[in-house]
Chimera marker file (.cmm) of the C-alpha trace (Angstrom):
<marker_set name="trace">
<marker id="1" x="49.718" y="78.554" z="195.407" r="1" g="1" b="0" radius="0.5"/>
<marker id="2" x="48.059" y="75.900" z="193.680" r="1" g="1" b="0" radius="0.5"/>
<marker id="3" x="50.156" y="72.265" z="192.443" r="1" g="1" b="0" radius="0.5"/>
<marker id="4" x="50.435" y="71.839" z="189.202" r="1" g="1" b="0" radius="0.5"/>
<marker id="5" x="47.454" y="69.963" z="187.250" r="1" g="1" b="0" radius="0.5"/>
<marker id="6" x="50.244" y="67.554" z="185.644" r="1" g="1" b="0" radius="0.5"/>
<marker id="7" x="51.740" y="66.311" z="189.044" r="1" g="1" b="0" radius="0.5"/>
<marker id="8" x="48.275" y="65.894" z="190.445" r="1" g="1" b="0" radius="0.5"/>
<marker id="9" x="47.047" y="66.330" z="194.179" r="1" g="1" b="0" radius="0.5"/>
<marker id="10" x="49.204" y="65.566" z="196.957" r="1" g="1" b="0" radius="0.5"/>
<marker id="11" x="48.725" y="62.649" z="199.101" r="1" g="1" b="0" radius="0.5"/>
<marker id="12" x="51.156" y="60.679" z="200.490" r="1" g="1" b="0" radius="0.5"/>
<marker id="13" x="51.555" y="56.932" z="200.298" r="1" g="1" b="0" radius="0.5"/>
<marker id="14" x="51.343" y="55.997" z="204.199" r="1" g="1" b="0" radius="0.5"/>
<marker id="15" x="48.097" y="57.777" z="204.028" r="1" g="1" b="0" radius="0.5"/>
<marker id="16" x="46.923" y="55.973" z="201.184" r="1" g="1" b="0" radius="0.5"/>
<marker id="17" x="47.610" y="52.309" z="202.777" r="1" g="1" b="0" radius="0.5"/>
<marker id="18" x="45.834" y="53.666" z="206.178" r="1" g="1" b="0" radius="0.5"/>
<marker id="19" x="43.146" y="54.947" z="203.698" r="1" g="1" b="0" radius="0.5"/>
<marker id="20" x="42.667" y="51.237" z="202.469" r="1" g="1" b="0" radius="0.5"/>
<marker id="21" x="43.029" y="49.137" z="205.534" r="1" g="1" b="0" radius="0.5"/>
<marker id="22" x="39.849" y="51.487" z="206.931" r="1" g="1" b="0" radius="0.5"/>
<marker id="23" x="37.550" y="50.913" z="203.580" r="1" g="1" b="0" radius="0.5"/>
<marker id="24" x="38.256" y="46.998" z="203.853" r="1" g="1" b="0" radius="0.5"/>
<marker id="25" x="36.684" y="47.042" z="207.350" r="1" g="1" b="0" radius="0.5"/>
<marker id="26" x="32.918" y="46.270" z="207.909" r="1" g="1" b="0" radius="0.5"/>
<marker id="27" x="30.627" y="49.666" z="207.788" r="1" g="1" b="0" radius="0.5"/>
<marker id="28" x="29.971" y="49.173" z="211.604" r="1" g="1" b="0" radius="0.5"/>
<marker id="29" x="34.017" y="49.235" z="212.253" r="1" g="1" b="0" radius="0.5"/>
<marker id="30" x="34.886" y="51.941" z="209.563" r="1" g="1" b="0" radius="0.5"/>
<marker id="31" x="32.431" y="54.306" z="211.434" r="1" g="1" b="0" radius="0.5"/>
<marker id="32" x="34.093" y="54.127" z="214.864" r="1" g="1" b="0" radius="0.5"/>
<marker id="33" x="37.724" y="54.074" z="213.518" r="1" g="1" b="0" radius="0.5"/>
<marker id="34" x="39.631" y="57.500" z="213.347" r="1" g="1" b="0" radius="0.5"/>
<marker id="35" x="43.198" y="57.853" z="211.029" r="1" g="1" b="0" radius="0.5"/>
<marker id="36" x="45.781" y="59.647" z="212.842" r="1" g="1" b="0" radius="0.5"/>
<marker id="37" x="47.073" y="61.938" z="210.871" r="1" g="1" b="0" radius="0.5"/>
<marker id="38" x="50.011" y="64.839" z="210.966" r="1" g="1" b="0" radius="0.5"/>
<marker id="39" x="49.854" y="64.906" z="207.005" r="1" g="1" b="0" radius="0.5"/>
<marker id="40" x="47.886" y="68.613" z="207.005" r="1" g="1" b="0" radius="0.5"/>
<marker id="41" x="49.073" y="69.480" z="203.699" r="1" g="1" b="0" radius="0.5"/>
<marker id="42" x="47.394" y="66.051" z="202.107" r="1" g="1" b="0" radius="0.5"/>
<marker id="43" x="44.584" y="66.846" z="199.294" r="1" g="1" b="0" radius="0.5"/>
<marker id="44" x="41.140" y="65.482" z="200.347" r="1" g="1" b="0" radius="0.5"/>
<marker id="45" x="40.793" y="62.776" z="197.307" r="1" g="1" b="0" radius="0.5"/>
<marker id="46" x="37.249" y="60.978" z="196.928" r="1" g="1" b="0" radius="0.5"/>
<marker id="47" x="38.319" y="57.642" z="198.324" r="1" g="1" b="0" radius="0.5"/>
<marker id="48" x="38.287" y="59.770" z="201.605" r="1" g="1" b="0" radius="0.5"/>
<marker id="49" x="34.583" y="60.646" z="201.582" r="1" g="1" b="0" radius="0.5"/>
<marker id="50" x="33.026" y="59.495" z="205.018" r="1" g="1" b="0" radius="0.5"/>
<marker id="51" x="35.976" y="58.766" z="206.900" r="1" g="1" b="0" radius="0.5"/>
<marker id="52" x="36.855" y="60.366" z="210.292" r="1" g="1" b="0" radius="0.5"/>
<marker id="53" x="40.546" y="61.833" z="210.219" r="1" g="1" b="0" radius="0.5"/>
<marker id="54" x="42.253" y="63.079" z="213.185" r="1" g="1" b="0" radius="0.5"/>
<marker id="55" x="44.145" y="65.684" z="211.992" r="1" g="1" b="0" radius="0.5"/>
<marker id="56" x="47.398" y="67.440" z="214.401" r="1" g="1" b="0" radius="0.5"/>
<marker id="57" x="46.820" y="71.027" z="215.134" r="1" g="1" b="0" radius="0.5"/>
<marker id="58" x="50.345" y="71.411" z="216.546" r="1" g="1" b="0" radius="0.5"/>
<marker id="59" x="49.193" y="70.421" z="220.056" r="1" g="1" b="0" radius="0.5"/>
<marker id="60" x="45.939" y="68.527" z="219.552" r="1" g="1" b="0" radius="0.5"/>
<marker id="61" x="44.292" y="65.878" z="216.961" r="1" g="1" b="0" radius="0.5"/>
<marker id="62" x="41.012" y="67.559" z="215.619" r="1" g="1" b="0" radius="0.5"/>
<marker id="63" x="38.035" y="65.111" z="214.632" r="1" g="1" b="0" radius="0.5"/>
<marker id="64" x="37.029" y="65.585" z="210.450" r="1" g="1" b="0" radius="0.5"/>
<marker id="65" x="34.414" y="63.591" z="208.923" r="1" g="1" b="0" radius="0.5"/>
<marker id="66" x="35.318" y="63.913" z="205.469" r="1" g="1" b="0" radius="0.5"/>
<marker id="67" x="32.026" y="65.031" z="203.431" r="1" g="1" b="0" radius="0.5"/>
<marker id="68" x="31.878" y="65.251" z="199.398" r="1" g="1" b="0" radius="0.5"/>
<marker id="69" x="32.037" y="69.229" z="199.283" r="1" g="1" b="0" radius="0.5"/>
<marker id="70" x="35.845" y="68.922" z="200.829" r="1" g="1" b="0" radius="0.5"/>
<marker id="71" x="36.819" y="66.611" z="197.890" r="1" g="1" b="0" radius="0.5"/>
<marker id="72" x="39.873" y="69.357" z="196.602" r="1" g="1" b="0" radius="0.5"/>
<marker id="73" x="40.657" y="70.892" z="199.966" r="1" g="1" b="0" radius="0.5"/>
<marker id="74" x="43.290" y="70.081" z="202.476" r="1" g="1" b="0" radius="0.5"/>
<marker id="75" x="43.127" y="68.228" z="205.750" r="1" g="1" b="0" radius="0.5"/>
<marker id="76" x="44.790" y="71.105" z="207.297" r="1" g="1" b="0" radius="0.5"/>
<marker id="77" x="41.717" y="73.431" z="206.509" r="1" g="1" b="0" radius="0.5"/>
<marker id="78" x="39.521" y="72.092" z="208.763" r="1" g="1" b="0" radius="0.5"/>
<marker id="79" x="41.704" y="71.627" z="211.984" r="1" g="1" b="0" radius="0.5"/>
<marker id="80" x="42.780" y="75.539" z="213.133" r="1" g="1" b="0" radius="0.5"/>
<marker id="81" x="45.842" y="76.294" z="214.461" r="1" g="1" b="0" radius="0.5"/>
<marker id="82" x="45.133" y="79.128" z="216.106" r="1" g="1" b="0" radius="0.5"/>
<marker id="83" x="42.577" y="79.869" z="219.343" r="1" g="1" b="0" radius="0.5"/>
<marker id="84" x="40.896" y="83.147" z="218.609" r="1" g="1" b="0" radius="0.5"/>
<marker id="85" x="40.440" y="85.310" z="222.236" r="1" g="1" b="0" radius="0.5"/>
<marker id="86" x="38.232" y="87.795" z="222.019" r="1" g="1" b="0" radius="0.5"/>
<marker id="87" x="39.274" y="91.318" z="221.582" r="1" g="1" b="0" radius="0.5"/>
<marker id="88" x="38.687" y="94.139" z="223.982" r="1" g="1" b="0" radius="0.5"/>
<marker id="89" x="39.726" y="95.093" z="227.891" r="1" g="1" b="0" radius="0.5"/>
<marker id="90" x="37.730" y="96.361" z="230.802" r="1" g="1" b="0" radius="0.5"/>
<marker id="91" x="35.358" y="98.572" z="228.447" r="1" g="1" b="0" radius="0.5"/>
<marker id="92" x="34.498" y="94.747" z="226.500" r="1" g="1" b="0" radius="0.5"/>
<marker id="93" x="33.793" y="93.040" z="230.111" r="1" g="1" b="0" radius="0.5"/>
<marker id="94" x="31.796" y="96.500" z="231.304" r="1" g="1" b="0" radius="0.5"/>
<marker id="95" x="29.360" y="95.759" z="228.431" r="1" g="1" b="0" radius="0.5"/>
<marker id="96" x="28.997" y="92.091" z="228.343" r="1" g="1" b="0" radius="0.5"/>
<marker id="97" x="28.134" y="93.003" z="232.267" r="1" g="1" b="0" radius="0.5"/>
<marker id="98" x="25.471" y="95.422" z="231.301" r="1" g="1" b="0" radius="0.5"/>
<marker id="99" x="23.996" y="93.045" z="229.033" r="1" g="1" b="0" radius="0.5"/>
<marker id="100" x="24.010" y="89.913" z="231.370" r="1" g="1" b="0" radius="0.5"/>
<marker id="101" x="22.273" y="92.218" z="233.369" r="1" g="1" b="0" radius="0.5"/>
<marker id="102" x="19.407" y="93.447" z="230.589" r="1" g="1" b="0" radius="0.5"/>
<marker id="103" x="19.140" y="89.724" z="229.860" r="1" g="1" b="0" radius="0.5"/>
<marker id="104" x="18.616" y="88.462" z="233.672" r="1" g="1" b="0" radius="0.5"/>
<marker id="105" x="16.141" y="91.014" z="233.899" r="1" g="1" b="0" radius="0.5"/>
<marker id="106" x="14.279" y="90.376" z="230.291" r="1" g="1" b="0" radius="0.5"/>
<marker id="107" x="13.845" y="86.404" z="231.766" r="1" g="1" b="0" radius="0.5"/>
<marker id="108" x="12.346" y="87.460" z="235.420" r="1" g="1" b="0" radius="0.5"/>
<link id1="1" id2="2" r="1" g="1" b="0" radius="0.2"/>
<link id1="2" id2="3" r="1" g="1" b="0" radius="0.2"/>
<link id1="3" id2="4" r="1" g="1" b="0" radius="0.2"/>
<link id1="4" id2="5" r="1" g="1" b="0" radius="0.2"/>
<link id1="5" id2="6" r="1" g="1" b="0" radius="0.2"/>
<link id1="6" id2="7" r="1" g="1" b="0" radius="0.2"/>
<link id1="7" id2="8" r="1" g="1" b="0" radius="0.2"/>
<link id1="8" id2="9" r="1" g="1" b="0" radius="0.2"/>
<link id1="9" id2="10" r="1" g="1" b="0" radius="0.2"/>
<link id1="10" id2="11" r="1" g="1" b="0" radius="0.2"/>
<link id1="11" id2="12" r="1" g="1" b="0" radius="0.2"/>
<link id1="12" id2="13" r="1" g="1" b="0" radius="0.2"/>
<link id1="13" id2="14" r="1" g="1" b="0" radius="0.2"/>
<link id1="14" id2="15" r="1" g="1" b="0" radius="0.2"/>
<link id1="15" id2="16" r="1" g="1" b="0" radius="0.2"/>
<link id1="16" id2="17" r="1" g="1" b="0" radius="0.2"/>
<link id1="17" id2="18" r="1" g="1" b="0" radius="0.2"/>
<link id1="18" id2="19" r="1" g="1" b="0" radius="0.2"/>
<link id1="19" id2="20" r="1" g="1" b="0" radius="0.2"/>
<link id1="20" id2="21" r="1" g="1" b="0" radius="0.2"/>
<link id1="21" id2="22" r="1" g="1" b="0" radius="0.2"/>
<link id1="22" id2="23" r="1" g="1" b="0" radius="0.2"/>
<link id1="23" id2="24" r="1" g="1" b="0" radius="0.2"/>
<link id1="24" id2="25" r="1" g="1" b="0" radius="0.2"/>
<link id1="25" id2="26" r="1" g="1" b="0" radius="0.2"/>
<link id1="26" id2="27" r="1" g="1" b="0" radius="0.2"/>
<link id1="27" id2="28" r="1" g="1" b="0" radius="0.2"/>
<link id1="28" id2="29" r="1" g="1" b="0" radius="0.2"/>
<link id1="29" id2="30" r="1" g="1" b="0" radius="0.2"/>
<link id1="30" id2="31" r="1" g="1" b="0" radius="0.2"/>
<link id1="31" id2="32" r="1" g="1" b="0" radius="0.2"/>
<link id1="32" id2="33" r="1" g="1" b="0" radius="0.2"/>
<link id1="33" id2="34" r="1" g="1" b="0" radius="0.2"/>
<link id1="34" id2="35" r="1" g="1" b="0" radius="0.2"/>
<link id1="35" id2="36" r="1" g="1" b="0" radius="0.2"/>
<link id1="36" id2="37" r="1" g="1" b="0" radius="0.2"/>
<link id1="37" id2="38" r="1" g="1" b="0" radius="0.2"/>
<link id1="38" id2="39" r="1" g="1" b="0" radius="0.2"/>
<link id1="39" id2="40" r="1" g="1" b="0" radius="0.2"/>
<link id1="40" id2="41" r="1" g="1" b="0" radius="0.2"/>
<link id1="41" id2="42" r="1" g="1" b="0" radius="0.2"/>
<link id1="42" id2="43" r="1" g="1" b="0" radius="0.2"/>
<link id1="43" id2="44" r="1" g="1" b="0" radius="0.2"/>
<link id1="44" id2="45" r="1" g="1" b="0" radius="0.2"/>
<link id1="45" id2="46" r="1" g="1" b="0" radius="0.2"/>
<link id1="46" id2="47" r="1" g="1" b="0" radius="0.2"/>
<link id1="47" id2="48" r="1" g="1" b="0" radius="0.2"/>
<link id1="48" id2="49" r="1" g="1" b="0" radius="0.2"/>
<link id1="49" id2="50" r="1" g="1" b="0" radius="0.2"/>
<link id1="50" id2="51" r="1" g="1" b="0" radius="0.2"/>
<link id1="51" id2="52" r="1" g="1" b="0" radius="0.2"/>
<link id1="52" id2="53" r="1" g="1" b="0" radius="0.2"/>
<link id1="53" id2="54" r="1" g="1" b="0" radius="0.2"/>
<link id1="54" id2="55" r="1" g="1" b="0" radius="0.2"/>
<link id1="55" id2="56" r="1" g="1" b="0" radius="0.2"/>
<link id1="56" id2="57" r="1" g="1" b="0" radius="0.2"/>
<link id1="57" id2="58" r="1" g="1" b="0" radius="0.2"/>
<link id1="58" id2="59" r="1" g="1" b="0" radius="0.2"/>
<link id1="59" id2="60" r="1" g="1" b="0" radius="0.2"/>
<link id1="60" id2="61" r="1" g="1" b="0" radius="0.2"/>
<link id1="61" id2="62" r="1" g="1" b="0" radius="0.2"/>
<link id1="62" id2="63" r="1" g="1" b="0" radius="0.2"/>
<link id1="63" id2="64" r="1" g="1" b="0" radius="0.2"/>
<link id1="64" id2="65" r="1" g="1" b="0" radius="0.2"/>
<link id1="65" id2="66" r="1" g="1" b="0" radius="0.2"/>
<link id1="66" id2="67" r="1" g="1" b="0" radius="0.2"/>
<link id1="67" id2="68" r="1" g="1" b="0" radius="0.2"/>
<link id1="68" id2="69" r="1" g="1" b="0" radius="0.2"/>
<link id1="69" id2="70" r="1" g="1" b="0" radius="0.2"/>
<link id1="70" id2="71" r="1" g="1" b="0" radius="0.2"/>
<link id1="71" id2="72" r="1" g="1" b="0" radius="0.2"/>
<link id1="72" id2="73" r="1" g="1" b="0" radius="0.2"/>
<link id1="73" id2="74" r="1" g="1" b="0" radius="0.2"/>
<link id1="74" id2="75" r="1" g="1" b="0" radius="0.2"/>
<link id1="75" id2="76" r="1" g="1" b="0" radius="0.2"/>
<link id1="76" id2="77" r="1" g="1" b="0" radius="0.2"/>
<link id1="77" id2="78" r="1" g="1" b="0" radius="0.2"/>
<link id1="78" id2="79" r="1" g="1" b="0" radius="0.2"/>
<link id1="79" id2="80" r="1" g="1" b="0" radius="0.2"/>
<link id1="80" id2="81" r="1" g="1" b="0" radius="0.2"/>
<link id1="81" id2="82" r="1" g="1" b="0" radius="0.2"/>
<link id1="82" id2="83" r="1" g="1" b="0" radius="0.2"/>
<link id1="83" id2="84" r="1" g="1" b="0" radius="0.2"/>
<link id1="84" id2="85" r="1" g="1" b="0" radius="0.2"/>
<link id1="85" id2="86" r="1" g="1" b="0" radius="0.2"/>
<link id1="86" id2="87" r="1" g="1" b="0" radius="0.2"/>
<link id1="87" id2="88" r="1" g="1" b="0" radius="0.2"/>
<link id1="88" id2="89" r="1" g="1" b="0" radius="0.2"/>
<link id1="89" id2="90" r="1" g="1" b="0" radius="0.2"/>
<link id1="90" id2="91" r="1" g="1" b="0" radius="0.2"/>
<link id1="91" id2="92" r="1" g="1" b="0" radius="0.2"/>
<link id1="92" id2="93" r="1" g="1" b="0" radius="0.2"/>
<link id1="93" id2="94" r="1" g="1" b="0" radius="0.2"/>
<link id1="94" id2="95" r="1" g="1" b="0" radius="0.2"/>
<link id1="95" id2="96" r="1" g="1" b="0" radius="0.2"/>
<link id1="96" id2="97" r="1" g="1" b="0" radius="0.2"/>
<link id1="97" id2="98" r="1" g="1" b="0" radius="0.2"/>
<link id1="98" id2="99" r="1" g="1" b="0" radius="0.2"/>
<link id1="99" id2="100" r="1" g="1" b="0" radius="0.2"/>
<link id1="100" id2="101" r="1" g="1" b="0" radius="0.2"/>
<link id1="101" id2="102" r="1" g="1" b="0" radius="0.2"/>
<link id1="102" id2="103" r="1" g="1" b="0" radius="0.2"/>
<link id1="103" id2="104" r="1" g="1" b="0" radius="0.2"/>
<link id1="104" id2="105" r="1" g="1" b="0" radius="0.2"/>
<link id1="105" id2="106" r="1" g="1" b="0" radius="0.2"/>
<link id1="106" id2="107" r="1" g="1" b="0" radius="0.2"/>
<link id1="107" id2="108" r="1" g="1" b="0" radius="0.2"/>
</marker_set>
């Protein structure tokens, strides 16, 4: 569910003073810092754009580099929480076997 137009996006205020001690650094130094962040439900605002955000998955910090076509989005979009394992059993493994094999033999 979207936020209402009239309260505007959400960003919260300790992210917006880390957001301004980063953009009064030199250009070499703002490229190799990283803001730690846990704030996944913060709105990607355009003072972000090129900044490197770690972002909290639940267990790990995720690397974003903020681009212009995530203005709008949230931080939490582009750090998953969830590892996908591939579906299937015995019959998945018998196949990827078979086609290791057709693969070996395609390169000899």
């Amino acid at each position: 569910m979207s936020r209402s137009i009239k309260k505007g996006p959400y960003v919260p205020e300790k992210l917006l003073k880390k957001i301004e001690k980063v953009k009064n650094l030199p250009e070499k130094e703002r490229e190799k810092v990283a803001i730690k962040t846990w704030y996944r439900a913060a709105m990607i605002i355009p003072q972000m754009v090129g900044l490197t955000f770690l972002v909290h998955n639940g267990k790990n910090f995720i690397e974003v580099k903020v681009t212009e076509d995530m203005v709008g989005h949230r931080l939490g979009e582009f750090a998953p929480t969830r590892k996908f394992i591939k579906h299937g059993g015995k019959k998945q493994r018998e196949l990827e076997k078979k086609l290791k094999a057709a693969q070996q033999a395609a390169q000899s």
